[in-house]
N, C-alpha and C positions, 0 to 999 in steps of 0.2 A: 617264497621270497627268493629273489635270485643272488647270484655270488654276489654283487657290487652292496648286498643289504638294502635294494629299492623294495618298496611292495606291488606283490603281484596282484591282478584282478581278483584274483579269487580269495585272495586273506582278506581286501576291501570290500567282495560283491555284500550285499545286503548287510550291513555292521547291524541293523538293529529290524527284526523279523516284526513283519506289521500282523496284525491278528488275522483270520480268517476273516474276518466280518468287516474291517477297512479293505482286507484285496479284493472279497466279492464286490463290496461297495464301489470299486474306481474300477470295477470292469463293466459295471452296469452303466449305458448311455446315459444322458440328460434327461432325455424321453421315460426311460425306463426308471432312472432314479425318481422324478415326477409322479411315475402311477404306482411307485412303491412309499412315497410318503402319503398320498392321496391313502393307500389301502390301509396303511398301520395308522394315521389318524383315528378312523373310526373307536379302533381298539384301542388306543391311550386314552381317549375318551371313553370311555367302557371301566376301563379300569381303575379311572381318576373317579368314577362316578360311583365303582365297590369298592374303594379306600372310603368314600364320602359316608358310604351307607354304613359298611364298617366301625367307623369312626365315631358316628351320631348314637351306635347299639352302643359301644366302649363306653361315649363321649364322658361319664361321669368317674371310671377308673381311670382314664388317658389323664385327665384335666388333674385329679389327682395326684400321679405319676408325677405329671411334667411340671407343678408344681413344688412338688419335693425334691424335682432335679435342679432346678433353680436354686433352689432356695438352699439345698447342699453346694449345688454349685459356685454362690454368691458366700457363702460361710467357709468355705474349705481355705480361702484365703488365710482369714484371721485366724483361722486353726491349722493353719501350714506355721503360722509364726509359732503361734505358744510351741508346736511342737518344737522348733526350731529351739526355743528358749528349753529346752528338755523338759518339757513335761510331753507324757505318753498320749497317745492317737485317743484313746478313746476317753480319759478325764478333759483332753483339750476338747473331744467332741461335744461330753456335755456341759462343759465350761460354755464353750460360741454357743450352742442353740439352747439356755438356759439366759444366757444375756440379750440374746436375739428375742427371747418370748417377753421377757419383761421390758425391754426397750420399746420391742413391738404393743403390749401392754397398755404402756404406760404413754405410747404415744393417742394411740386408739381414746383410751380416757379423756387425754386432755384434749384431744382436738374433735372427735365426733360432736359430742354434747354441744360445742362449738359451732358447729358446723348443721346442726340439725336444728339448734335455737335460732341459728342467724339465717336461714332456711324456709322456716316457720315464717320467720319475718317478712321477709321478701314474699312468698308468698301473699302474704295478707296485704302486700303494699302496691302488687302489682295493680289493681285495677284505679287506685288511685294514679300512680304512674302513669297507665296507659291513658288517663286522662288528659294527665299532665303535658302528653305527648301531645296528645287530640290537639290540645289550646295552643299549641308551640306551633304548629303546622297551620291550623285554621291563622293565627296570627301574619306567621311565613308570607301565607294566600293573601291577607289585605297589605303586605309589602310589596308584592311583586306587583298587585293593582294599582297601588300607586305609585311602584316606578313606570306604570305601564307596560311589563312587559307581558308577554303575551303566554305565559303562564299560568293555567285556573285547576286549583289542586282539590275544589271542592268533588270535583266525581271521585277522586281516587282517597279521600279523606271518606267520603260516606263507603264507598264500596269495599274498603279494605280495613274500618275500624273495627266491626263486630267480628269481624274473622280472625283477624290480628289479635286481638283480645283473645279470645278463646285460644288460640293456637299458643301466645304464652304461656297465659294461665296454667296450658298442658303439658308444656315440657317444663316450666318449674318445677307443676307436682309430679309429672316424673321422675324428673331429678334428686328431688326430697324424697320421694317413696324408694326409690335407689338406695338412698344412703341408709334409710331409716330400714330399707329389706338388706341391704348387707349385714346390719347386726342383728336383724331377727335370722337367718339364715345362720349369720356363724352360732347362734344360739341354739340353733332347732339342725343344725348340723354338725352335730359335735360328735360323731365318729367319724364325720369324715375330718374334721379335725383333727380329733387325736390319731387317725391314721397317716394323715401329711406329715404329724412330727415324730413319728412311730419310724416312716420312709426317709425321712429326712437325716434322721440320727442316724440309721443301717448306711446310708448312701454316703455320711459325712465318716464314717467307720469303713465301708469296703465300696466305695463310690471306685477307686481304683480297680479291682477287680472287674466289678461288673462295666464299667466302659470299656475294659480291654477284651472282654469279649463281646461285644458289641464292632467293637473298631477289628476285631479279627475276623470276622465277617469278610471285609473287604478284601481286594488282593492287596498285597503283602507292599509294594512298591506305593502306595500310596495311603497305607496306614497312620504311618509319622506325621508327613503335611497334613492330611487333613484331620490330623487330633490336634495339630497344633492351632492349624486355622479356625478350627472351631474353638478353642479354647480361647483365644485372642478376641476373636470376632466376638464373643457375648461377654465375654468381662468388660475389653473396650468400649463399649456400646452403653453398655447398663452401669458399669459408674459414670463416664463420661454424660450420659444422661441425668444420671442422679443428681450429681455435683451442678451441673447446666437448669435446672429445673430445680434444684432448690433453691440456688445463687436469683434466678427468675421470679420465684415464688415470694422469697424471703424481702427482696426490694421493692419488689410491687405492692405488699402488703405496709410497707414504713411509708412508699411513695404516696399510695391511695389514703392513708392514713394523713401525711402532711397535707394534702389538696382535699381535706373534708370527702372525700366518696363514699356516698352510701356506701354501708354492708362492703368499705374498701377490705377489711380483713376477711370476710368471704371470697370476694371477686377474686383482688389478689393470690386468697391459697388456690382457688379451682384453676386459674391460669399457671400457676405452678407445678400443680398436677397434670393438668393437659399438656406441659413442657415435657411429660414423660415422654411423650409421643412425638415423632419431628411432627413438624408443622403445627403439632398441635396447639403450642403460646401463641402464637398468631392466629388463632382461630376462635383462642378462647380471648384474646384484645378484642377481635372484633365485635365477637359476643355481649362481652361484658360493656365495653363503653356505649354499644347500640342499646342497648337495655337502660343503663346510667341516662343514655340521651334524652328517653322517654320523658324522665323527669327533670333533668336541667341541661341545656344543652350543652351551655357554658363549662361547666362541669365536667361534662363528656369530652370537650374539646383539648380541656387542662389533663385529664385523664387519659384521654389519647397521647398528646403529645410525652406528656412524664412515659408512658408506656414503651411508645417506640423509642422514647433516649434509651431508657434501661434494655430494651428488648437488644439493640444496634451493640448497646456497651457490651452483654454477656455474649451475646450471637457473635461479634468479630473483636472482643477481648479475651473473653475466660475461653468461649467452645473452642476455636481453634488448638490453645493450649491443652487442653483437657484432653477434647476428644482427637485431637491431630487429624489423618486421614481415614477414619477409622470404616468409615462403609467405604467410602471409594464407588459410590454410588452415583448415576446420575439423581438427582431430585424427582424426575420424571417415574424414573424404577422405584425410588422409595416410595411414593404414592401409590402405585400401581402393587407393591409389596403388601404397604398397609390396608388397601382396601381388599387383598386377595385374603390376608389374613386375620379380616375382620369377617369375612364371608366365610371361611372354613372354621374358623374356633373363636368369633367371637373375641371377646374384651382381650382373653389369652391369648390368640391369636396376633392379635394389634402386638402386645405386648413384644412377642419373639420373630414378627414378620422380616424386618429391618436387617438381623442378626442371620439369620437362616437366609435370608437373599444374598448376604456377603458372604457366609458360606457359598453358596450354590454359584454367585459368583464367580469366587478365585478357585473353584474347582473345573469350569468351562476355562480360566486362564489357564490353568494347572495344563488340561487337555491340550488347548490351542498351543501353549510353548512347547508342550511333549513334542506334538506332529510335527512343528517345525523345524525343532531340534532333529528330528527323524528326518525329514525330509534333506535337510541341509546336509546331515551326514551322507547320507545316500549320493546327493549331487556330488559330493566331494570326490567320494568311490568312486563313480563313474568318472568323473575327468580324470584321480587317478589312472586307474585301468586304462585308458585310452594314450594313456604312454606307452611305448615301444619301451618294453625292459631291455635293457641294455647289456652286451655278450661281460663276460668275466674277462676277458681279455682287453678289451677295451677299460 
């Protein structure tokens, strides 16, 4: 620094030291950057493909695991209060997941038997249904004949009845075998049950400990953000979903209920469940009223419409308040999340795709505003420096 208190080039040259592996980076050409991502492809792919094989040998501890992290994760709330209220870390721990098993319990009780009778039913009903469909269509056909127009639906009524048929049939009884193998599964899986809430309680007791060494893993400069980010990004996400998808759930079933819809208290809970998932209440509208259609179209139509009121009401009244910005996602990335995460882990997968993308996310922003900040300083130093320091005399 000289007498007059300016700064000299050299207290401003390089303020923030870029790593080895960004200098070699920006000395290698275009050219040369090119056949250096071309060669380390092969190997990321290599390596994505021994996490995969990895993963699938684990896949029944992982799933395990990453269930008791949730599910600690999602409980340490209501057990941050009680402690709050002074009662001690670990009565409040088995106080939460002592209410959580019987709420969970007692939810299971009332709603499977529910849900597996009205199941049963639908099933049995579908091939009358698709009949129903058959005569609505062949009908359709002698209207369009007599307005004349030049639409004839009998090829695609015979060629697509006996297929269409079958093709229901098979994903009902999947559907229903689903429901009916998740409770023989927790049945005939009950160490691994009492192992999740065995992980679950330790995690809800020293869940603290063990993510901080996890998160010490990392370098030290970016420890805080991203326990923060990740801590935000899956609570935000998974109540904001809850609260969105039961509010969905809850109206559809009183809706389908008022307007006579078959099996409306099936239809309506499965579209509430499918609201776990983005996109998925719209997928499961479509589903369910195409089906409803089979059998009365009119129905389907009053069905539909009630649908998308409620669907419009919770999507652009409750979520925004609920959820706020909470992916910051395009829509385009959030499908592309959930199908990558339905390809790696399945049902679980879907589950935490969404949440682990906003992570992964605002860790490339974290990066990109670093560089720039780096960058900016830099430029600053150098137009410093490029002053004539000026004599003490002057």
């Amino acid at each position: 620094m000289t007498q007059s208190g300016e700064p000299t080039s050299t207290s401003l040259s390089n303020p923030i030291a870029k790593s080895w592996l960004i200098r070699w980076w920006d000395k290698l050409s275009p050219m040369a950057q090119t056949a250096v991502v071309m060669l380390a492809t092969p190997l990321l792919v290599l390596n994505v493909w021994a996490i995969a094989i990895i993963f699938g040998y684990f896949r029944s501890l992982l799933v395990t695991v990453l269930i008791a992290a949730l599910l600690a994760f999602l409980l340490s709330y209501p057990m941050v209060s009680l402690e709050k209220a002074g009662l001690k870390r670990g009565p409040a721990a088995i106080l939460v997941l002592v209410l959580a098993l019987v709420g969970f319990t007692a939810l299971a009780l009332t709603v499977l038997p529910f849900v597996i009778d009205q199941g049963q039913q639908l099933v049995m009903r579908l091939p009358e249904w698709f009949d129903s469909g058959k005569t609505q269509l062949m009908m359709l056909d002698s209207k369009f004949a007599e307005w004349g127009w030049p639409i004839n639906l009998d090829g695609l009524i015979t060629q697509t009845s006996d297929r269409l048929k079958r093709e229901i049939q098979s994903v009902a009884g999947e559907a229903l075998n689903l429901t009916i193998n998740i409770a023989v599964f927790t049945a005939n899986k009950l160490l691994d049950v009492v192992l999740t809430i065995v992980l679950t309680f330790y995690l809800l007791q020293h869940g603290e400990e063990v993510w901080g060494s996890l998160v010490g893993l990392l370098p030290r400069r970016i420890q805080n953000p991203f326990s923060a980010t990740l801590r935000s990004s899956f609570r935000n996400y998974f109540l904001g979903q809850f609260i969105v998808a039961s509010c969905l759930g809850s109206a559809l079933v009183v809706i389908y209920s008022l307007l006579n819809v078959p099996f409306g208290g099936l239809f309506g809970l499965t579209v509430g469940i499918m609201a776990l998932v983005p996109f998925g209440g719209t997928v499961g509208v479509v589903l369910t009223t195409l089906l409803v259609a089979l059998r009365d179209i009119k129905i389907a139509i009053s069905m539909l419409i009630g649908s998308v009121i409620v669907q419009q009401v919770v999507e652009n009244g409750l979520a925004p308040r609920v959820l706020g910005s909470v992916t910051g996602l395009n829509p385009f990335w959030v499908f592309i999340a959930i199908l990558s995460g339905a390809r790696v882990g399945g049902l679980l997968g879907v589950v935490v795709a969404v949440p682990a993308a906003v992570v992964f996310k605002e860790a490339l922003d974290a990066l990109r505003n670093t560089r720039s900040e780096a960058n900016e300083i830099v430029l600053v130093a150098t137009d410093a420096s490029s002053i004539p320091a000026t004599s003490s005399s002057e």
